[in-house]
C-alpha positions in Angstrom: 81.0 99.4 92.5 83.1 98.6 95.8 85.9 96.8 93.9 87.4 99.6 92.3 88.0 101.2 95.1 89.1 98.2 97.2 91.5 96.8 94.3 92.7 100.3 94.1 93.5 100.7 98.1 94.9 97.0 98.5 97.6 97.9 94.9 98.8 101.4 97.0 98.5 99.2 100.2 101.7 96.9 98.8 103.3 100.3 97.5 102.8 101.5 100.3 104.1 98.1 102.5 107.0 99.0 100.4 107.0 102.6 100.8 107.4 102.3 104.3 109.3 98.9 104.3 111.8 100.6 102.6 112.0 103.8 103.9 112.2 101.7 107.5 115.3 100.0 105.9 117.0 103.0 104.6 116.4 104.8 108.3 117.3 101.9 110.7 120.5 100.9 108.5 121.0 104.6 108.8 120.8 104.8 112.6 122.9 101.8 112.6 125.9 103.1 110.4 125.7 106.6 111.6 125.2 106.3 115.3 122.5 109.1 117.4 124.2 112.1 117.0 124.5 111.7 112.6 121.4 110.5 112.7 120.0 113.3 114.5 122.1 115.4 111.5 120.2 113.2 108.7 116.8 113.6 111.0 117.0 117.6 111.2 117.2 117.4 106.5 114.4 115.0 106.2 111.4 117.5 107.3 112.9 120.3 105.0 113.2 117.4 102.1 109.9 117.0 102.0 108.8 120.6 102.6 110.9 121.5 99.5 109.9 118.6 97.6 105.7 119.7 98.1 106.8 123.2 97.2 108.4 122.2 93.8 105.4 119.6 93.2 103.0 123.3 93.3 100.2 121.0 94.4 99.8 119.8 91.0 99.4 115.8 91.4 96.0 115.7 93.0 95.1 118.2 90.1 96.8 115.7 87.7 94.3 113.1 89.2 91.2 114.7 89.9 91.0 116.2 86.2 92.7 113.3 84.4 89.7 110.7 86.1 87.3 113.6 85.5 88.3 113.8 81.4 88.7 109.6 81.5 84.7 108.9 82.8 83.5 111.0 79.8 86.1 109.8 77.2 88.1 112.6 76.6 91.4 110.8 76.6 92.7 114.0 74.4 92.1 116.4 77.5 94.0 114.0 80.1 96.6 113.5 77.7 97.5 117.1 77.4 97.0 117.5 81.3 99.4 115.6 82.0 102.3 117.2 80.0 100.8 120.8 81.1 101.0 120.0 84.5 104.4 118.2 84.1 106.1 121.6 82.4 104.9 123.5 85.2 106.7 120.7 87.9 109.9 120.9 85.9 110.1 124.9 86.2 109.0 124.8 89.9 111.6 122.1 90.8 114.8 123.5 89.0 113.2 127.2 91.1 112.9 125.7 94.5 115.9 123.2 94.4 117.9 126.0 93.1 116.8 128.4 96.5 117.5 125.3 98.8 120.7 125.2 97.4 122.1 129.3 97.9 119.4 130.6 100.5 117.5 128.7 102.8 120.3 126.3 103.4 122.7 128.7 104.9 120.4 130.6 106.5 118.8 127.2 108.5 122.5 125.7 109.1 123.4 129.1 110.6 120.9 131.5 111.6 118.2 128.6 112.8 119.5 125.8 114.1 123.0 127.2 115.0 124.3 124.1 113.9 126.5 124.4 110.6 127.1 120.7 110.7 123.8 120.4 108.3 124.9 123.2 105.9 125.9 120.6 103.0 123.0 118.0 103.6 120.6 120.9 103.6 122.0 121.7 100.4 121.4 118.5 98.7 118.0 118.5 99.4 118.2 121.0 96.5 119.1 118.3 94.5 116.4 116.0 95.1 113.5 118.4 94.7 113.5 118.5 90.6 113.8 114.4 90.3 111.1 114.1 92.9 108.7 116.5 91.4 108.7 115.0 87.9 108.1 111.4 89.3 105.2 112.5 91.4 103.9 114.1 87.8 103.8 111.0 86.8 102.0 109.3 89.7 99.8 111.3 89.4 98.7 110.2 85.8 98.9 106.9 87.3 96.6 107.6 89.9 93.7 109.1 87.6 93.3 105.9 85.5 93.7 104.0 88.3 97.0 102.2 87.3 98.3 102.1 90.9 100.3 99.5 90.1 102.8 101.9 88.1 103.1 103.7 91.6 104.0 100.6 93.5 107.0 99.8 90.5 108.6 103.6 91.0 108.2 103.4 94.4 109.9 100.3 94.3 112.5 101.4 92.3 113.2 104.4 94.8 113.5 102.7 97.9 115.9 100.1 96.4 117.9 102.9 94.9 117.9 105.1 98.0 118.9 102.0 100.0 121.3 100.5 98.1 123.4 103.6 97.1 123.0 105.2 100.6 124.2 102.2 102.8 127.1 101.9 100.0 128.0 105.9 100.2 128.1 105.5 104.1 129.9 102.5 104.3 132.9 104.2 102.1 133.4 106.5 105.0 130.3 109.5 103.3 128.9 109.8 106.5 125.1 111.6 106.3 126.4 113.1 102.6 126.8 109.9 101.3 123.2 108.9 102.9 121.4 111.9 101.4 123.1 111.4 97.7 121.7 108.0 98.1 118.2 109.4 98.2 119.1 111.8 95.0 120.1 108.8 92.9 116.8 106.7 94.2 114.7 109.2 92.8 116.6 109.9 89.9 116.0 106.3 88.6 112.5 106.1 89.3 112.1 109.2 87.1 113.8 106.6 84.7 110.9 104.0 85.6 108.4 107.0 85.1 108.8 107.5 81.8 109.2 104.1 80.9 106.0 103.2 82.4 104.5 106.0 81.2 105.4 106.0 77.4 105.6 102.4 76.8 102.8 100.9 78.9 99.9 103.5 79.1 99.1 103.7 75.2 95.7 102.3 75.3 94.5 104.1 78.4 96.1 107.4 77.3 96.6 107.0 73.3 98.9 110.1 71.0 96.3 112.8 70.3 93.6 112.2 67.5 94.1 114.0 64.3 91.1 116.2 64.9 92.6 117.4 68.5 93.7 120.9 68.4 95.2 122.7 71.2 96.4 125.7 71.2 98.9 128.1 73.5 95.6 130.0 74.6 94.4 126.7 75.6 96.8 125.7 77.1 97.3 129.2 79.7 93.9 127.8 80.3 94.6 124.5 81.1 97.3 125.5 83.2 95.5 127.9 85.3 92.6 125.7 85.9 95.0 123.0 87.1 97.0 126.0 89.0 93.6 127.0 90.8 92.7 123.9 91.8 95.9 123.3 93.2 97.5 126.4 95.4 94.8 125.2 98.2 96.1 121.8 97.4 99.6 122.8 97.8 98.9 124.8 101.1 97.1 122.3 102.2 100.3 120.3 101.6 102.8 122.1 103.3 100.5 122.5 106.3 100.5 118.7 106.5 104.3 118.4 106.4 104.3 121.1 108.6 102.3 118.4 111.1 104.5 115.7 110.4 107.4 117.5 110.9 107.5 120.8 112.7 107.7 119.0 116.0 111.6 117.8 114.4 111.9 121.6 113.2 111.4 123.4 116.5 113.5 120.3 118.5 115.9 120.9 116.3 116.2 124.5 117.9 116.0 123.5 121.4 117.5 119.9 121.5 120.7 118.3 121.0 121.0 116.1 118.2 121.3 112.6 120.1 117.3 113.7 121.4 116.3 114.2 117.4 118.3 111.3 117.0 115.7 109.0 119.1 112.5 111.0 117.8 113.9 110.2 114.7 113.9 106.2 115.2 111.0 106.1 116.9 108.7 108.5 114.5 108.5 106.3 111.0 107.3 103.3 112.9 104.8 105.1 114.6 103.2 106.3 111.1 103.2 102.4 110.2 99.5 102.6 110.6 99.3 104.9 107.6 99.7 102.4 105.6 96.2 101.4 105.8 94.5 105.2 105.6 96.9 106.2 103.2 96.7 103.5 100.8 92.7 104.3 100.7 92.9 108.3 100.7 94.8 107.7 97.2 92.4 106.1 95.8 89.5 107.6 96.9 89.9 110.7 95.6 89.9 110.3 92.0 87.3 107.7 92.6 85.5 110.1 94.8 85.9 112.7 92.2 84.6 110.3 89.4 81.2 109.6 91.3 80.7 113.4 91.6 81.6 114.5 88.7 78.9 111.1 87.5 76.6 112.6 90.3 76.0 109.0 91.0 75.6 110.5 95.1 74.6 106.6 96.0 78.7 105.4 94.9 79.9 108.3 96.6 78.1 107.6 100.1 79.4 103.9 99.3 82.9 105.1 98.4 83.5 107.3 102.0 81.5 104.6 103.9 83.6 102.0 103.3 86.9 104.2 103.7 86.3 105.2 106.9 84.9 101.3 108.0 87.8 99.3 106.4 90.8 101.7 107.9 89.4 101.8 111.4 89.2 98.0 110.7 92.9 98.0 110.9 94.1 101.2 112.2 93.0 101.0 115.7 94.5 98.0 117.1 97.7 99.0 114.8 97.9 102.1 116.8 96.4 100.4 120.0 99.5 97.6 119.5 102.3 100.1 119.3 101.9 101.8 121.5 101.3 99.3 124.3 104.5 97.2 122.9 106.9 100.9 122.3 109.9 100.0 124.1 110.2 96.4 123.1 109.5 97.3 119.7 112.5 99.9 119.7 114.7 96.9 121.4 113.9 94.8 118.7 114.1 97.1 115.7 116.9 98.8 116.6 119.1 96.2 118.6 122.2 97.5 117.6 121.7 100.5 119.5 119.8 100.1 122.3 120.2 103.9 123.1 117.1 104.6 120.6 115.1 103.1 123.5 115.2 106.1 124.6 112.5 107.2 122.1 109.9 104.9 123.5 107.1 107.4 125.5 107.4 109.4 122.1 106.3 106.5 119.9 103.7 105.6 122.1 102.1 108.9 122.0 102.4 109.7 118.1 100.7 105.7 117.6 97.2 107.1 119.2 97.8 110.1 117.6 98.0 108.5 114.3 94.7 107.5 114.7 93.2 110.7 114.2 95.7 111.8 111.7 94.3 108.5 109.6 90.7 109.4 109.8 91.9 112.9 108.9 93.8 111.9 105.9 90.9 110.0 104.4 88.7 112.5 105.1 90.8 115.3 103.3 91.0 112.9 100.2 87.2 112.7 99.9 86.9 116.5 100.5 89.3 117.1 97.7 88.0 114.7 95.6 84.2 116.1 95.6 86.3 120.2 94.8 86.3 121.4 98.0 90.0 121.8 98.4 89.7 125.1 100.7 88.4 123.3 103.6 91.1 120.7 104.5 93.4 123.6 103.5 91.9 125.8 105.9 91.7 122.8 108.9 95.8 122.2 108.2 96.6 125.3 108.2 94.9 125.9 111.8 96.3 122.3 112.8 100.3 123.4 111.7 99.4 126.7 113.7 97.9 125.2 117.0 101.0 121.9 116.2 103.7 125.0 116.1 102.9 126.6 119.5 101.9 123.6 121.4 105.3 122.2 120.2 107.2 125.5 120.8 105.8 125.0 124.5 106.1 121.8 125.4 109.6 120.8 123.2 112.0 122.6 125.8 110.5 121.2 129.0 108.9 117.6 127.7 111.8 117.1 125.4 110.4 114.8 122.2 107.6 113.5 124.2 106.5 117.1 124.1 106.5 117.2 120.3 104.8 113.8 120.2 102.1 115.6 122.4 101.5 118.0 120.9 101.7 116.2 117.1 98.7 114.5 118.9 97.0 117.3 120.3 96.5 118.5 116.9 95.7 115.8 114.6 92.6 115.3 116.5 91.8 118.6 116.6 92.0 118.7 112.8 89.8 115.5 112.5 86.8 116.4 114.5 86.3 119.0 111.8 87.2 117.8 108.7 84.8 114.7 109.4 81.6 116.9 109.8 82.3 118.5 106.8 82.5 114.9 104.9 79.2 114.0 105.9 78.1 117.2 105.5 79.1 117.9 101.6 77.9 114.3 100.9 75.3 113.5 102.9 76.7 110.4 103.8 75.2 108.5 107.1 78.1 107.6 109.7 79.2 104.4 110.0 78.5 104.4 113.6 77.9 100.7 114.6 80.7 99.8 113.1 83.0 102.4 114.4 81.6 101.2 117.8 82.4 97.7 117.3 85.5 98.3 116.4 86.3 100.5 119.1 85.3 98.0 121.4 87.1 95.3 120.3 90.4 97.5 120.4 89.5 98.2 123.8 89.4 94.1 124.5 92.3 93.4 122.4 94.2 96.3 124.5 93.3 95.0 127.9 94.8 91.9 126.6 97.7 93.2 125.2 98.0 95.3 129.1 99.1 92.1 130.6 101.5 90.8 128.4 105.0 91.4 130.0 106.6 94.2 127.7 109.7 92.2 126.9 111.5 91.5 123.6 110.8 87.8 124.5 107.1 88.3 124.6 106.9 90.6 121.7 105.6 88.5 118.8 104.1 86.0 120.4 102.3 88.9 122.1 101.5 90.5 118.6 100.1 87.0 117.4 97.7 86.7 120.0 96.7 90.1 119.6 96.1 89.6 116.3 93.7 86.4 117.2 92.1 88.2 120.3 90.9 91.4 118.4 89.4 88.8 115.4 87.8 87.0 117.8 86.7 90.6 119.6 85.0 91.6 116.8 83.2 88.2 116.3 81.8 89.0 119.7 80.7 92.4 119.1 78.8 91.0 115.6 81.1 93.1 113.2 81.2 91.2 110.3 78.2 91.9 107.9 77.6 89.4 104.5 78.7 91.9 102.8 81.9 92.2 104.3 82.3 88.2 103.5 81.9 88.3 100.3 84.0 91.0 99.2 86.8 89.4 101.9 86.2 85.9 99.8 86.3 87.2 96.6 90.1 88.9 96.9 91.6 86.0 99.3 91.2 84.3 95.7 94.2 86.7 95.0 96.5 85.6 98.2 97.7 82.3 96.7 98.3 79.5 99.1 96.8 81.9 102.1 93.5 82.0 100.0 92.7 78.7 102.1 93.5 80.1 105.3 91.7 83.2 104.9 88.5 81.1 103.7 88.6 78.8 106.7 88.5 81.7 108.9 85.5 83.6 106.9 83.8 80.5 106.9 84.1 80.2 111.1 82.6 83.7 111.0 79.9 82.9 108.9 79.1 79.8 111.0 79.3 81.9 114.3 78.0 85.3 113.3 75.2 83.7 110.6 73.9 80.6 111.5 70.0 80.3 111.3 
């Protein structure tokens, strides 16, 4: 029951190891090549990217996911065959629309009116040209994502990092400058649109086969289909934009009060603090189609199962992520960005957003269940209060705190938004809380972090200070009694997967069995 949902999260866990790998890649070679103050220029496009890119996307994935798994558990593989190409004509129209009013409004009127700073007319303007290649890919993933081939993700994924890297650093090198960085990103998405459609004609015939003979669907049908999918997802897509809106309106409103070296710094020290999304993220993908299967099954025993474990296995790793960072900030910016040691600068920030990634993780898994179950309004209605309460804390504190203000108040928020949205999960599915575990590991966090306190916060002592981190909070949680036979079994059963680290990952289960379970 369990290992669809775990085999799920640990496939979108690598994609998302190479998500973020390569996204960390393409930013610090950026920072590198471009120096503070074109970084800064490359840092103010990135939040309107993705704004633009949700907008063309009209919240249609998670549709494409939800129904697509729904029509899948009762064998209608006719039905989640033709949602997918109705959703995907919608994309196409609503990225040519948006990319196209990027392009001749908003651009000019953020380089000029906004920020004041017509330097980021032109890369504003080739966000435009992202948004349609972006949308039709993330059509796609989310076909993926309904039959649970999250594998497909991790290959486009793939193939748009190395694209985006690879053509960026290339562009920039020639003397392109943020241009040439940002027409890297159009041709990385470009060819995963390429991978897309390969993957998707050529390798998902037998979970999503040509239409039977009998099948007949006609243009009424269709308007149907399509506003069934469009209802389900304008809350999705608010819901959306509200969350880029958290992620990035700190960047927006900093880019009105600060000079570009200060988003410069926020800008290298942001992605690695959203490292511990990795985790969260890579289970909110896959829990909500398999959320929405176990509903739409009314088996209410799989669901309780399904957000149990969600919320037990990312706190697992999570906390002492976001515990680590932000202890070891500075060192971490030395060492990551060595080149430039000005992006030191950036440290309080990333030691703020890391805690405050914490709530933002339980929140994300928490919206993902909520969705899942068709309750799409409420997460929308919590982000949209959250990008509210994130927009005037930040418009406050930006101009006297500087970044550390916006990291504040990023903070301030996401927990705000969490305490909510996780009432609301146990509420609609009257799930028990995991509470002794979420004690557990809370406490041994707070061991590992008093450990962590008194390690010199040098780039000398920086990974040997991460490695015994690493063995003080396993230990930590020995001595709290987290581990559960359960919890060993299913650990055992995938280290068969790790190759020659199967052995070590044994040894160590089999020292936590002797400890935690002897007779």
């Amino acid at each position: 029951m369990a290992n669809k949902l775990v085999r799920g999260s640990l496939i979108i866990l690598i994609g998302n190891v190479i998500f973020r790998i390569g996204g960390y890649i393409y930013r610090f070679l950026m920072a590198i090549l471009l120096g503070p103050t074109a970084y800064g220029i490359l840092g103010i496009t990135l939040p309107f990217q993705g704004i633009f890119q949700t907008l063309s996307a009209g919240g249609l994935p998670p549709a494409i996911a939800k129904y697509v798994a729904e029509y899948e558990a009762v064998d209608e593989k006719d039905m989640a065959r033709q949602t997918i190409y109705t959703a995907l004509k919608i994309m196409v129209f609503l990225g040519l629309f948006f990319g196209a009013l990027m392009i001749f409004v908003v651009a000019p009127y953020l380089a000029y009116d906004y920020l004041g700073k017509p330097v980021t007319l032109v890369p504003l303007q080739i966000i435009g040209l992202i948004t349609p290649f972006s949308v039709i890919v993330g059509a796609f993933r989310g076909a993926f994502q309904g039959v649970y081939k999250m594998e497909y993700i991790v290959y486009t994924r793939a193939v748009e990092q190395l694209g985006m890297i690879l053509f960026a650093t290339a562009f920039v090198l020639i003397g392109l400058s943020v241009i040439g960085a940002l027409w890297g990103t159009v041709l990385g998405y470009s060819l995963s649109v390429v991978a897309a459609v390969y993957l998707f004609r050529y390798r998902m015939g037998d979970l999503i086969p040509k239409p039977s003979d009998d099948f007949v669907f006609t243009r009424r049908d269709e308007l149907k289909l399509a506003g069934t999918l469009v209802k389900f997802s304008i809350p999705v897509i608010i819901t959306a934009i509200a969350e880029m809106l958290i992620y990035n309106i700190c960047t927006i409103v900093m880019g009105k009060f600060l000079t570009l070296d200060d988003i410069g710094f926020f800008a290298a020290a942001d992605p690695i603090a959203r490292l511990p999304l990795i985790i969260s993220i890579s289970i909110a993908t896959t829990i909500l189609p398999a959320s929405s299967e176990a509903f739409k099954l009314k088996d209410i025993n799989m669901l309780q199962k399904y957000v149990s474990e969600a919320y037990k296995y990312s706190l697992l790793f999570v906390v002492p992520m976001c515990v680590g960072l932000a202890l070891f900030a500075a060192p971490t910016l030395r060492v990551l960005y060595f080149k430039n040691p000005a992006y030191v600068a950036g440290a309080m920030a990333l030691s703020i957003l890391s805690l405050g990634m914490t709530f933002y993780s339980i929140f994300a898994i928490s919206t993902s269940i909520i969705q899942g179950i068709g309750n799409p309004r409420i997460p929308m209605y919590i982000l949209v209060g959250g990008a509210v309460v994130t927009g005037i804390l930040n418009w406050l504190m930006v101009p006297s705190l500087g970044i550390a203000g916006g990291a504040l108040a990023t903070s301030v928020a996401c927990f705000l938004m969490m305490v909510p949205c996780v009432y609301m999960v146990f509420r609609l599915t009257k799930t028990k809380a995991p509470t002794k575990a979420v004690v557990k590991i809370l406490a041994a966090s707070a061991i590992m972090g008093a450990f962590a306190y008194l390690i010199p916060k040098t780039t000398v002592y920086l990974f040997p200070g991460i490695f015994a981190c690493v063995i003080v909070y396993f230990f930590a949680l020995i001595l709290v009694k987290f581990f559960q036979k359960e919890d060993i079994e299913s650990l055992r059963n995938f280290s068969a997967r790790l190759g020659p680290l199967s052995k070590i990952v044994n040894k160590m289960l089999s020292l936590v069995e002797r400890i935690e379970f002897r007779e």
